[in-house]
N, CA, C and O of each residue as an XYZ file, in Angstrom:
580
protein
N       0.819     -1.190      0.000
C       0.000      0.000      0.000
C       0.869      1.263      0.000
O       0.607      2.149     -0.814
N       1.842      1.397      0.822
C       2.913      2.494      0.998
C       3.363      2.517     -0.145
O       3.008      3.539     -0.731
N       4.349      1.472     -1.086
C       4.223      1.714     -2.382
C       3.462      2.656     -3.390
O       3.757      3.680     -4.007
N       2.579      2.017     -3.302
C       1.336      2.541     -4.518
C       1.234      4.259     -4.036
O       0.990      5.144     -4.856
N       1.414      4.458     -2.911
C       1.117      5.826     -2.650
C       2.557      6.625     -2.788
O       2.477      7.804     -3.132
N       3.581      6.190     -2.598
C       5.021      6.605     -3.235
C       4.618      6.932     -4.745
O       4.785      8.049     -5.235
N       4.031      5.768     -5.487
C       4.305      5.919     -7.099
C       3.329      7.142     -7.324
O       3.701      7.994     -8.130
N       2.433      7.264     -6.854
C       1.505      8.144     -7.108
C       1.812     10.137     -6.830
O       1.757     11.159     -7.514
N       2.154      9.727     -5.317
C       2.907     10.669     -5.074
C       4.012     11.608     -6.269
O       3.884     12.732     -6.755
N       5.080     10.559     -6.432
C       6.234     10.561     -7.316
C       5.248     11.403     -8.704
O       5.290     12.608     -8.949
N       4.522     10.490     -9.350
C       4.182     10.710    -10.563
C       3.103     12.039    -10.694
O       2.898     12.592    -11.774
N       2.471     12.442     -9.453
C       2.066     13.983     -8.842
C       3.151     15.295     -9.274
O       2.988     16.121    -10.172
N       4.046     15.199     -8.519
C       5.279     16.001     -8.549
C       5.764     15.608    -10.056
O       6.269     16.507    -10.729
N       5.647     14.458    -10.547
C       6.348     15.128    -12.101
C       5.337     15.373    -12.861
O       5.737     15.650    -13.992
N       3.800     15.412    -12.739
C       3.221     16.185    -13.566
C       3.388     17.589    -13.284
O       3.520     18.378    -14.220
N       3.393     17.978    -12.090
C       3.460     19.360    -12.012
C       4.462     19.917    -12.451
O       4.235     20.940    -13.096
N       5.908     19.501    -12.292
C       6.879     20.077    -12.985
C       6.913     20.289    -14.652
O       7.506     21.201    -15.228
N       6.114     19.196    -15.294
C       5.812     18.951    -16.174
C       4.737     20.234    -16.479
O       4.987     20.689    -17.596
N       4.103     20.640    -16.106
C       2.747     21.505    -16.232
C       3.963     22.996    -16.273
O       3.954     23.721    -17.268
N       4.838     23.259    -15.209
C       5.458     24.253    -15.358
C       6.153     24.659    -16.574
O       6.144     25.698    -17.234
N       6.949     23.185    -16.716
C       7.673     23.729    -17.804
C       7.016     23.429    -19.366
O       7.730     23.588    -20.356
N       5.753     23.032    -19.474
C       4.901     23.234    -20.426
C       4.376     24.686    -20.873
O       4.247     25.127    -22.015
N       4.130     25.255    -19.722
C       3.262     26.707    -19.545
C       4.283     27.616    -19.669
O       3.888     28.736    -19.994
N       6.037     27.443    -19.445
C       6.829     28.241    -20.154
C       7.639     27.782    -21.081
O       8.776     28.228    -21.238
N       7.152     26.889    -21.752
C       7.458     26.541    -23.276
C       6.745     27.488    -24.455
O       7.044     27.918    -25.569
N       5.787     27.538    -23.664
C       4.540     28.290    -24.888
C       4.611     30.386    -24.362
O       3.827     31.334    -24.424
N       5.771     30.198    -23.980
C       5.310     31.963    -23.595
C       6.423     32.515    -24.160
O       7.547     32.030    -24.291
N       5.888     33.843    -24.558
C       7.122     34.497    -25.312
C       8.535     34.757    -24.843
O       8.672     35.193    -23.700
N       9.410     34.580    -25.459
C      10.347     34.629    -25.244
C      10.992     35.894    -25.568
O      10.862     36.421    -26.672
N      11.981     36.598    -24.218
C      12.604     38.021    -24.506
C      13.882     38.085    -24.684
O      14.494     39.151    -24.754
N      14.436     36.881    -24.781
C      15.897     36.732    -24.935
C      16.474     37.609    -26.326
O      15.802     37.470    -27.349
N      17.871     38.632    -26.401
C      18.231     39.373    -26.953
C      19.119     38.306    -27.954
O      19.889     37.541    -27.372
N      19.042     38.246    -29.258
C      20.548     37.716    -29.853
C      21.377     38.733    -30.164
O      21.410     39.413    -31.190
N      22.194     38.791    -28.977
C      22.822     40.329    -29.171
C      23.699     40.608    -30.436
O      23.535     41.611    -31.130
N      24.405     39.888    -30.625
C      25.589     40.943    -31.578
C      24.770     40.521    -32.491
O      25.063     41.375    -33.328
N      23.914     39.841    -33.045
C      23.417     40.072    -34.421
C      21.919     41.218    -34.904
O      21.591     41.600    -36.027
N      21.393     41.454    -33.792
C      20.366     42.489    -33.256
C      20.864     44.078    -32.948
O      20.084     44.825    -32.357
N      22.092     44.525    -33.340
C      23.401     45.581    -32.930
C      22.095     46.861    -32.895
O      21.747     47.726    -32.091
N      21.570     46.315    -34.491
C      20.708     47.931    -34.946
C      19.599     48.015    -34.279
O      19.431     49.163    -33.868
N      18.759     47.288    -33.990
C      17.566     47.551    -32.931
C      17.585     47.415    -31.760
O      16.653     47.979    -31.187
N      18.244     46.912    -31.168
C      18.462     46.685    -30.011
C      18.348     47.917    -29.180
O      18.847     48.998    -29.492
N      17.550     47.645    -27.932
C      16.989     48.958    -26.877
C      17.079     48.787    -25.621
O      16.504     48.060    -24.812
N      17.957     49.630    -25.562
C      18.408     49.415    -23.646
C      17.400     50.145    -23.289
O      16.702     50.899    -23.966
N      17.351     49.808    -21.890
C      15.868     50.207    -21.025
C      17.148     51.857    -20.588
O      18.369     51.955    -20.469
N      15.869     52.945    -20.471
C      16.705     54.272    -20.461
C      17.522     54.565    -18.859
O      18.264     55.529    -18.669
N      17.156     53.384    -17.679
C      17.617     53.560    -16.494
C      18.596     52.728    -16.614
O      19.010     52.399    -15.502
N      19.295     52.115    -17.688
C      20.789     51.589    -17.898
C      21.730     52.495    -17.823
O      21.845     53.361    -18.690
N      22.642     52.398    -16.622
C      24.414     53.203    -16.817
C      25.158     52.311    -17.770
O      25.482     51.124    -17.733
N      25.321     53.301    -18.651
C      26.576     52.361    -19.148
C      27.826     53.135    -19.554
O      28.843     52.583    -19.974
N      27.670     54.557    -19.389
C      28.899     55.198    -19.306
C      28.771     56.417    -18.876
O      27.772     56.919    -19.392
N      29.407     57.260    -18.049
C      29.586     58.676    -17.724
C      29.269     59.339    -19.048
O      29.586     58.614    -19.991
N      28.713     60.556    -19.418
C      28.734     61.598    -20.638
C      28.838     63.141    -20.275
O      28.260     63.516    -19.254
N      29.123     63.516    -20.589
C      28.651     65.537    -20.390
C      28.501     66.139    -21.772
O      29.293     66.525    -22.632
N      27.332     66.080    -21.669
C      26.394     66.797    -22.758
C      27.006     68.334    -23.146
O      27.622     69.116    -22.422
N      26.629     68.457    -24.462
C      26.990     69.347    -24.883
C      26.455     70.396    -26.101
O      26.155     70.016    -27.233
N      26.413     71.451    -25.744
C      25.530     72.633    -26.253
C      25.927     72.428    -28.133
O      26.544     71.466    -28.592
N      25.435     73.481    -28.867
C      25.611     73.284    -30.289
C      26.994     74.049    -30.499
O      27.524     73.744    -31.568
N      27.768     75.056    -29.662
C      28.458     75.777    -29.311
C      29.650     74.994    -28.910
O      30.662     75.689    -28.819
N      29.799     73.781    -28.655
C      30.767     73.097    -27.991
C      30.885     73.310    -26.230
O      31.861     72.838    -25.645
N      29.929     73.970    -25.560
C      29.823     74.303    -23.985
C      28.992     73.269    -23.437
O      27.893     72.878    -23.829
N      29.808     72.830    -22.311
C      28.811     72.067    -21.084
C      28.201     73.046    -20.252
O      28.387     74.261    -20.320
N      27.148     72.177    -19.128
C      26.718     72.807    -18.052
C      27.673     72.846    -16.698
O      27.187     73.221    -15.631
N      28.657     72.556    -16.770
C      29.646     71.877    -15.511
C      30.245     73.776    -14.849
O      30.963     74.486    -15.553
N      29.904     74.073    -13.910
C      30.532     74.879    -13.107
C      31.782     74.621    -12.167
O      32.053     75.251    -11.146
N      32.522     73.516    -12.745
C      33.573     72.985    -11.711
C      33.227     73.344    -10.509
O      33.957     74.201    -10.010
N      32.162     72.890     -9.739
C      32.412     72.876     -8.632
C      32.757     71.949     -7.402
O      32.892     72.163     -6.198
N      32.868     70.480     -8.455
C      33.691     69.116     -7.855
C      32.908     68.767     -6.706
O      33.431     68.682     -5.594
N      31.094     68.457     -6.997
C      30.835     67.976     -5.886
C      30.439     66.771     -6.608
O      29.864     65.957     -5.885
N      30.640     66.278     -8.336
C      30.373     64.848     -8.488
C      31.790     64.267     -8.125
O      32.015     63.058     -8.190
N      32.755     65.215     -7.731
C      34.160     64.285     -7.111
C      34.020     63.711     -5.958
O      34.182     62.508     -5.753
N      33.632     64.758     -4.933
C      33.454     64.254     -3.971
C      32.835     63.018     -3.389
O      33.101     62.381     -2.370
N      31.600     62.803     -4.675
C      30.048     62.087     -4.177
C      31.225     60.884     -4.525
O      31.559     60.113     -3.624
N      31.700     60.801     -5.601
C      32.565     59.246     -5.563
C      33.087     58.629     -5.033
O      34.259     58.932     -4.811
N      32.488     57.245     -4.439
C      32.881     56.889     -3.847
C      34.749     55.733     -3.844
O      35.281     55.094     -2.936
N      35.029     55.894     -4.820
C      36.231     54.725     -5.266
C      37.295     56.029     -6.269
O      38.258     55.656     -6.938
N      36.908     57.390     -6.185
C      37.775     58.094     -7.096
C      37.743     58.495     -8.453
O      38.483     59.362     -8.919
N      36.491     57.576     -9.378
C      36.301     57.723    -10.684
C      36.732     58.893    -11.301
O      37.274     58.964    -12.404
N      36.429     59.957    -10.422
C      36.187     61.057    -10.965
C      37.517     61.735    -10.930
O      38.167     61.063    -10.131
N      38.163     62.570    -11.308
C      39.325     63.595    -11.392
C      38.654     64.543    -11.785
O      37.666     64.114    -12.381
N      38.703     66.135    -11.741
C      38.795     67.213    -12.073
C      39.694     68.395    -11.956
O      40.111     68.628    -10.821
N      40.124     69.298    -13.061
C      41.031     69.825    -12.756
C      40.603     71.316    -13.053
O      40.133     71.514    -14.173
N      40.689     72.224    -12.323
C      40.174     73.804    -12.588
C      40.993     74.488    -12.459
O      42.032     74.018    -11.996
N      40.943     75.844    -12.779
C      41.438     77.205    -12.384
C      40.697     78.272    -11.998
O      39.472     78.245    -11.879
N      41.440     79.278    -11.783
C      40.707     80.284    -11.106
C      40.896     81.346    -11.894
O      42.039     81.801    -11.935
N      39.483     82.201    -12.966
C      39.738     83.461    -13.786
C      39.377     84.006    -13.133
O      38.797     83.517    -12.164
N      39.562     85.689    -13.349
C      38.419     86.891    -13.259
C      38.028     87.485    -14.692
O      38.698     87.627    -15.715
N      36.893     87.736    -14.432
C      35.491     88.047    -15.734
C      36.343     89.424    -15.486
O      36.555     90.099    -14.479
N      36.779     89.547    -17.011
C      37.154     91.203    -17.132
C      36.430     91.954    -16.865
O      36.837     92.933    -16.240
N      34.990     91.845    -17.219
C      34.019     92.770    -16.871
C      33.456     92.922    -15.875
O      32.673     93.870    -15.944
N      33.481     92.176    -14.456
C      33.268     92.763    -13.594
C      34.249     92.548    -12.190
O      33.980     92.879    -11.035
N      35.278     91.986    -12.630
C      35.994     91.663    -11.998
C      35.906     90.637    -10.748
O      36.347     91.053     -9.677
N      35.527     89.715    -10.787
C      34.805     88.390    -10.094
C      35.421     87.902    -10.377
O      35.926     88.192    -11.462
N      36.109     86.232     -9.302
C      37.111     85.435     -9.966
C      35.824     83.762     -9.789
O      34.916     83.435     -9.025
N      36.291     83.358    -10.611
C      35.392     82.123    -10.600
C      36.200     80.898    -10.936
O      37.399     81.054    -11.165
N      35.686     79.733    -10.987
C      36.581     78.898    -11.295
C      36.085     78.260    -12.884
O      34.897     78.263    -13.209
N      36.828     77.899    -13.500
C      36.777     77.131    -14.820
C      37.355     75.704    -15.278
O      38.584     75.666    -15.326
N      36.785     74.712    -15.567
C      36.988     73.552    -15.652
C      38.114     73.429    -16.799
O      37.880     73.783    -17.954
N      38.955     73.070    -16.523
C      40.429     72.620    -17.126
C      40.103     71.110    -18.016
O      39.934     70.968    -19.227
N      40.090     69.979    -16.807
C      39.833     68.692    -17.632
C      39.122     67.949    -16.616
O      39.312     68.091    -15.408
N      38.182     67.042    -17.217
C      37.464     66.381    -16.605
C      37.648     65.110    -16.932
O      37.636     64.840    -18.133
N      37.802     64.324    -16.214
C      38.740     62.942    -16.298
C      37.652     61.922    -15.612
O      37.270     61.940    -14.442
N      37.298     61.122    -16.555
C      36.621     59.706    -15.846
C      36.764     58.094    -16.085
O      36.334     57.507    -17.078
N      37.313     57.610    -15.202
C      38.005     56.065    -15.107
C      36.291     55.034    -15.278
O      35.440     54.813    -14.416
N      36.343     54.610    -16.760
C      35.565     53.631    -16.791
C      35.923     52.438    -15.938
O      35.264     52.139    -14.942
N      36.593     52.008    -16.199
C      37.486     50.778    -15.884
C      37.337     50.396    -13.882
O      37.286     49.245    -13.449
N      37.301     51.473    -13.117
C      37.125     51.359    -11.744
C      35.873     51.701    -11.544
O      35.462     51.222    -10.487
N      34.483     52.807    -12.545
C      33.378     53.314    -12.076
C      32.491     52.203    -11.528
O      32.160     51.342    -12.343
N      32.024     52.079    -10.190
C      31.303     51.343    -10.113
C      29.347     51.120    -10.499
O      28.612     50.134    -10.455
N      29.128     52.483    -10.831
C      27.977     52.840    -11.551
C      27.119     52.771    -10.351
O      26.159     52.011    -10.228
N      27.546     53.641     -9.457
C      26.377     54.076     -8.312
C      25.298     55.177     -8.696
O      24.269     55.166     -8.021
N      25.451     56.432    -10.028
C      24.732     57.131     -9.822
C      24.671     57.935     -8.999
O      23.655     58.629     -9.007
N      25.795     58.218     -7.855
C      26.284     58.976     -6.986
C      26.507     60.528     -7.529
O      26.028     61.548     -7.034
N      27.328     60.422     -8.629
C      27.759     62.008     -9.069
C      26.733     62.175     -9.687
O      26.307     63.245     -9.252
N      26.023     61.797    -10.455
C      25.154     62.283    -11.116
C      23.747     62.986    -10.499
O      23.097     63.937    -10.934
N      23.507     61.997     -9.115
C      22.651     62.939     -8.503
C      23.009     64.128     -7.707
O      22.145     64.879     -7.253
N      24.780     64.379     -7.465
C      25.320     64.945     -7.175
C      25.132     66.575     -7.608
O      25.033     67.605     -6.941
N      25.135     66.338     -8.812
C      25.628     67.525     -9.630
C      24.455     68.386     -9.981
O      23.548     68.054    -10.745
N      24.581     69.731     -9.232
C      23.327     70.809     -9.060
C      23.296     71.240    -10.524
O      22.443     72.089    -10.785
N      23.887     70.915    -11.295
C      23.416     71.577    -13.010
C      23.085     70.608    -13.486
O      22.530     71.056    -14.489
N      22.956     69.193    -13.570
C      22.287     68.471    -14.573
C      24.014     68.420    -15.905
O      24.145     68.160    -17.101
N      24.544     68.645    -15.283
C      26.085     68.240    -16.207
C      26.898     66.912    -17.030
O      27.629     66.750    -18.007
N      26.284     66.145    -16.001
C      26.668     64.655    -16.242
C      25.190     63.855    -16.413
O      24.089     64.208    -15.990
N      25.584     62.568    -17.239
C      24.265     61.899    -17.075
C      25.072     60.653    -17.672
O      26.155     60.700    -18.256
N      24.194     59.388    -17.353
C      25.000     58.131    -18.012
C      23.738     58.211    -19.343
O      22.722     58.827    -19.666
N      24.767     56.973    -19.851
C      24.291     56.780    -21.421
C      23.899     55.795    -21.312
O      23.727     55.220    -20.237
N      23.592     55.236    -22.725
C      22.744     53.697    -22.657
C      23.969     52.865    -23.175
O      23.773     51.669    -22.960
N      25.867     53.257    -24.144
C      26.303     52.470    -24.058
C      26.739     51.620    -23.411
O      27.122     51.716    -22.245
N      26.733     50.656    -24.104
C      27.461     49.359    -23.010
C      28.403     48.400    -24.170
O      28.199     47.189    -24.250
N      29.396     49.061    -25.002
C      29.729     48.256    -25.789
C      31.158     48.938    -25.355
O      31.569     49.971    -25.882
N      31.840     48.251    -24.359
C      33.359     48.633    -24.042
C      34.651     47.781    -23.668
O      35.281     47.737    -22.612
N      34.831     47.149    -24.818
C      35.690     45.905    -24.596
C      36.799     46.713    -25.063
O      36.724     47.111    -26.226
N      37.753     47.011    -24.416
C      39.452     47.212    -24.970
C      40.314     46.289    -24.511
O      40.275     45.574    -23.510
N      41.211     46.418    -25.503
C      42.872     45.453    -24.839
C      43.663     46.153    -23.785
O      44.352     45.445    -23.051
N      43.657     47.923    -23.542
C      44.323     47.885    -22.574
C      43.639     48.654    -21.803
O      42.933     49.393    -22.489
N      43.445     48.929    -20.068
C      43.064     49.744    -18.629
C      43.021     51.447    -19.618
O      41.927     52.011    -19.632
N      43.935     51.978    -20.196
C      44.380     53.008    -20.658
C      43.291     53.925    -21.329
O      43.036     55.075    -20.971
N      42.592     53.130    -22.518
C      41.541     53.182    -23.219
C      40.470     53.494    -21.850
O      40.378     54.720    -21.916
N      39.894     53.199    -21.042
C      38.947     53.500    -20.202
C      39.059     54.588    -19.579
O      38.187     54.942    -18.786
N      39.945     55.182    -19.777
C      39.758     56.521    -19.287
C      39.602     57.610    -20.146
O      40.236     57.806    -21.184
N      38.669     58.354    -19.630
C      38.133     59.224    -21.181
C      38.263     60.609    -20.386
O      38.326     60.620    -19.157
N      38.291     61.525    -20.993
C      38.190     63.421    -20.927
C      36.474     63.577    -21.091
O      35.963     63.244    -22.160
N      35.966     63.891    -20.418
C      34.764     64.189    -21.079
C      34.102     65.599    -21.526
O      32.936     65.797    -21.870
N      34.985     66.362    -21.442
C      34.806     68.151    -21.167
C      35.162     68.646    -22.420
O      35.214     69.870    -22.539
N      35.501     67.706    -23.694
C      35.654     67.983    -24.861
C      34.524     67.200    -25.790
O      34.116     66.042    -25.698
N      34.224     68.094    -26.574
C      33.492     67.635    -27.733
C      33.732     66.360    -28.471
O      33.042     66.073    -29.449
């Protein structure tokens, strides 16, 4: 009797597994074939996939060097380098962004500087296509056109 209720049992549990993986046999499938899909392919828009600083038709960012997406970093990504002018015209000294330096290669993609930054200066992108041969290549200027 214990038998018969083992086999039954047993053969319970593999219909149901059976029922599962029936019911996602028949459902659509979202799997990407990536490198052959290059041209349509659509990252969802809350993907980091790289630091950017946008830029006017003029060749100007919004960045006021004021190095608080340096600070927000937590591992260093960030470098910035400024100086200090005065506006001939009214004689005010301010600071001006020299170079803006960002280490792909260590960013850990917290989104830290970016909510950091009181101008809306930085923003990530949707690439994600960054395979190089050497550390060197991952570090980019971003304060140039």
């Amino acid at each position: 009797m214990s038998y018969l209720k083992g086999l039954f049992h047993g053969l319970g549990s593999l219909l149901t597994g059976l029922k599962v993986t029936g019911r996602e046999f028949f459902t659509p499938k979202v799997t990407e074939q990536y490198p052959e899909n290059r041209a349509t392919l659509q990252m969802h828009e809350r993907f980091c996939g790289e630091l950017t600083m946008p830029h006017d038709a003029e060749g100007n960012n919004r960045c006021i060097a004021c190095g608080l997406c340096q600070a927000a970093c937590p591992n260093g990504t960030i470098r910035i380098e400024t100086e200090t002018v005065t506006d001939p015209g009214t004689g005010r000294t301010r600071k001006r962004l020299v170079r803006y330096e960002y280490d792909l290669g260590s960013c850990m993609f917290c989104h830290l500087c970016v909510n950091a930054c009181p101008h809306d200066a930085i923003r990530f992108s949707t690439a994600f296509e960054h395979a190089v041969f050497t550390r060197e290549k991952l570090v980019k200027q971003l304060n140039r056109r």
